[in-house]
N, C-alpha and C positions, 0 to 999 in steps of 0.2 A: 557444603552450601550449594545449592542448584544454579543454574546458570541466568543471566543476565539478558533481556530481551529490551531494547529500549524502541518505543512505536510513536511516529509520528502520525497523527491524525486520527488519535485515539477515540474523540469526540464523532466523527464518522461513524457511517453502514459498515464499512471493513474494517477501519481502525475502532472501534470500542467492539467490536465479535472479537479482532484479533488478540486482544487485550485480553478478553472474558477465555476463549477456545488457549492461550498460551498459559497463563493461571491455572487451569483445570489439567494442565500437562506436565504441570510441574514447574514452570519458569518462576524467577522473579521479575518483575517488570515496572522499570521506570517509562512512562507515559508524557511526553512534549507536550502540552497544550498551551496555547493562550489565556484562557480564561479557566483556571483549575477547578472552579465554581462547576463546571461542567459533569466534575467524574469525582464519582466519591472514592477514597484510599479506601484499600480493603489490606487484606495481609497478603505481605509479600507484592503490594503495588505501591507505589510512589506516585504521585503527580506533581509534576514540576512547572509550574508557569516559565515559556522559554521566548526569547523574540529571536525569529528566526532571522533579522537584518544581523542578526551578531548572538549566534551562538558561541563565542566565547570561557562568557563565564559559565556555561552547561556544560563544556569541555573540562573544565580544570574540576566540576565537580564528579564528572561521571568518572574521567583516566582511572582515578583509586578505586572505584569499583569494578574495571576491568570487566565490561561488557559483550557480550560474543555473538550476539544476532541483533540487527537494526531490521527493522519493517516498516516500510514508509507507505502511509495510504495518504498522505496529502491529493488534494485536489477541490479544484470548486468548477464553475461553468462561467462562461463568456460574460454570460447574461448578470450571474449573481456579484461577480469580479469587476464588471461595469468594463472594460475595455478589454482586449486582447492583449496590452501589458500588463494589465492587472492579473489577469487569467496564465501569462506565462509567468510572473512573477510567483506563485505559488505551485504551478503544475511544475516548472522546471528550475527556476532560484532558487526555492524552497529545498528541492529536491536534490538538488547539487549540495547545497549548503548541507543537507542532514548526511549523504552520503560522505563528504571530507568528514562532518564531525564523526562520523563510526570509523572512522580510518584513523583518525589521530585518537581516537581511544580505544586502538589496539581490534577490534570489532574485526572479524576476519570473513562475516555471511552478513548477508541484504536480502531485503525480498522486498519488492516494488509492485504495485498496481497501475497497469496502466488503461491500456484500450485495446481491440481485437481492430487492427490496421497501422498502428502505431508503425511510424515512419519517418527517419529524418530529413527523407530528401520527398514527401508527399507534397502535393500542392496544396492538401488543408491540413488550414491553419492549427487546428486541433489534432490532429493526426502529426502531424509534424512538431508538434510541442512536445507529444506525449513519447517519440521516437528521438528527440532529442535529449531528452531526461534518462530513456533506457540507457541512451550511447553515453551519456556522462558517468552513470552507474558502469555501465562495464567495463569504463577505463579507470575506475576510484582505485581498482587493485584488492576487490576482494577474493580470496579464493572461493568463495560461494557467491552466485547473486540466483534468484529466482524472483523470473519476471513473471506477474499474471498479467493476462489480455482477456477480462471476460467482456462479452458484448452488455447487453443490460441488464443491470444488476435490480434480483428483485428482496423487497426488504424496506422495515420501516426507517425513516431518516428522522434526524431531529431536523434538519433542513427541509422545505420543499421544494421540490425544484420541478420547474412551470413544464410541462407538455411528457414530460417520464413517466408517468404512470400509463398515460397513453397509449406509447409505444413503448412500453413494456406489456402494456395488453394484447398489444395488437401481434407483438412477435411470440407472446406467449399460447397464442389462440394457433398462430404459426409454425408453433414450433413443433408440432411432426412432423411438418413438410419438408423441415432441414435439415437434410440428408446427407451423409456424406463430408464433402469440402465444406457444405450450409451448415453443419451441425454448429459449426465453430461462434454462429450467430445466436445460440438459441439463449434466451433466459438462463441465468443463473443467481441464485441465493446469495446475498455479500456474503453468510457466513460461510459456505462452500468454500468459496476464496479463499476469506481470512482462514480457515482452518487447512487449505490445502498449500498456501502459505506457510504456513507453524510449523507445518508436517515436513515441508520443503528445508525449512531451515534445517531442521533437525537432520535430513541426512548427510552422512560423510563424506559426499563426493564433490570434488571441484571440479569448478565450469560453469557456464551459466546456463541456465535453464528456463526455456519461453514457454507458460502455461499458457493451453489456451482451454477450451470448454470438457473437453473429454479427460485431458490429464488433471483440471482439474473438479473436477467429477470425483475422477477415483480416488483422487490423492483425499480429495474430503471424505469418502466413505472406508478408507482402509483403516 
């Protein structure tokens, strides 16, 4: 039986690639959502309506299928979140929350999305969210975590979200100017991610691991 991938924020630009790119690799894959309406089961996928104030009963279902990679692409924006609680209740609650649950069902690798500045001691607000989600994932106790930091992710969303496409133009138009330390800003594809992600999990080595534009580049094209 092939191995066990469970992805929160399947319904996302990285979480429904990573869903599609981990299926095509061989996985099985149980899928977290809210509203399962969202993703149709295919073979070898699951979708599970879960509430993430109390993944409990998610727990007692997943333990017997002994799961072995969690991928969390949760996340939303300030603006769409309505507050700054709101906005860290899903970038970092959310996020702690899905991490314990891969640990208490035995899950032994993570891969996280975050941001390219990601920082817990930053003075923005958003930077600091997304750096305090990494450092809760790295103390969960997995022997694998693989963190991505891509700058602006380019890719259709079923969400939109107000002024992104913008500045994803506008640093896409820039992006041979950035060079170097700059490269780490440039545009990249969600599925890049989600598939340098997949790729991530899948190897054997323990430690954590901080993608950023270039490693994940290759990791998506090998």
């Amino acid at each position: 039986m092939s191995d066990l991938m469970v992805v929160a924020g399947a319904t996302g630009l990285i979480g429904a690639a990573a869903v599609d790119i981990a299926l095509q690799r061989g996985w099985r894959v149980v899928a977290l959502v809210r509203n399962p309406a969202k993703l149709k089961p295919r073979v070898e996928l699951d979708v599970w309506a879960a509430d993430f104030d109390d993944l409990g009963p998610v727990a007692e279902r997943l333990k017997p299928l002994a799961p072995k990679a969690f991928l969390c692409a949760l996340g939303t924006t300030i603006k769409i979140a309505g507050s700054q609680e709101a906005f860290a209740k899903v970038d970092l609650d959310y996020v702690v929350a899905f991490a314990r649950l891969g640990i208490a069902c035995g899950a032994r690798s993570f891969g996280l999305v975050t941001a390219i500045g990601s920082d817990a001691a930053s003075s923005n607000f958003y930077l600091r969210t997304k750096g305090k989600a990494e450092a809760a994932v790295r103390a969960a106790g997995y022997d694998h975590v693989e963190i991505a930091r891509p700058s602006f992710l380019v890719g259709e969303r079923i969400e939109h979200r107000a002024g992104e496409g913008l500045a994803t133009a506008v640093t896409q138009a820039l992006s041979p100017l950035l060079l170097g330390p700059l490269s780490q800003y440039r545009p990249i594809a969600g599925a890049d991610v989600a598939r340098a992600l997949v790729a991530g999990l899948e190897q054997p080595q323990r430690g954590v691991f901080v993608r950023r534009y270039a490693d994940l580049r290759a990791m998506a094209q090998a």
